[in-house]
N, C-alpha and C positions, 0 to 999 in steps of 0.2 A: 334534435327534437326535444322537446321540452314535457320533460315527465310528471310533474309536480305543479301544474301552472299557479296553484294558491299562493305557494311558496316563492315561486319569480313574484306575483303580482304584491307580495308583501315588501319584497323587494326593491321593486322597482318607486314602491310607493315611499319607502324608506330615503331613499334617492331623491326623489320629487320633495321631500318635507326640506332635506337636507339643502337643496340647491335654491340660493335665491336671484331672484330676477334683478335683471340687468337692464332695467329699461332705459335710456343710453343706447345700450350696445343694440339693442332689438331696434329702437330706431336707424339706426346708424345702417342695422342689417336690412330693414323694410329700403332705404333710401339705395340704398347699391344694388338691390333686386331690381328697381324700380328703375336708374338711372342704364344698367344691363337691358334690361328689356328696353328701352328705347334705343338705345342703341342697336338695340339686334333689329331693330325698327320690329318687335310684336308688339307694342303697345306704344301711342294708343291705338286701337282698332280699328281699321278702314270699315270694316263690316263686323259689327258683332256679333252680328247671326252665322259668321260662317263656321265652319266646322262643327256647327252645335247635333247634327244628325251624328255623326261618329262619337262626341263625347255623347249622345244620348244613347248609342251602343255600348259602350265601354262601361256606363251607370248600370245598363242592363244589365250584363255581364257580369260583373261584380255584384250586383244584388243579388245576384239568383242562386250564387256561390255562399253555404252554410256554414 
């Protein structure tokens, strides 16, 4: 558990100034998500409406948590 959150978020911010993007590599990673999911045949979409009542439970869910 994290004691000090200012102190992580200084941190982590430290971290983020320090690291630079790879834009390259981010596409490279968008395109293997992309060619993965077709293969697993979920994209593209037969129906994109389906399952949208469960992820509109799960939204719920997680918002209402503080």
């Amino acid at each position: 558990m994290v004691k000090n959150k200012k102190e992580l978020q200084k941190i982590e911010n430290e971290i983020i100034k320090r690291e630079k993007v790879n834009v390259l590599k981010n596409f490279a990673l968008i395109e293997a998500m992309y060619k993965e999911a077709v293969f697993l045949r979920v994209f593209p979409m037969k129906n994109t409406l389906e399952g949208l009542e469960i992820d509109l439970k799960f939204a719920k869910v997680i918002n209402s948590v503080s």
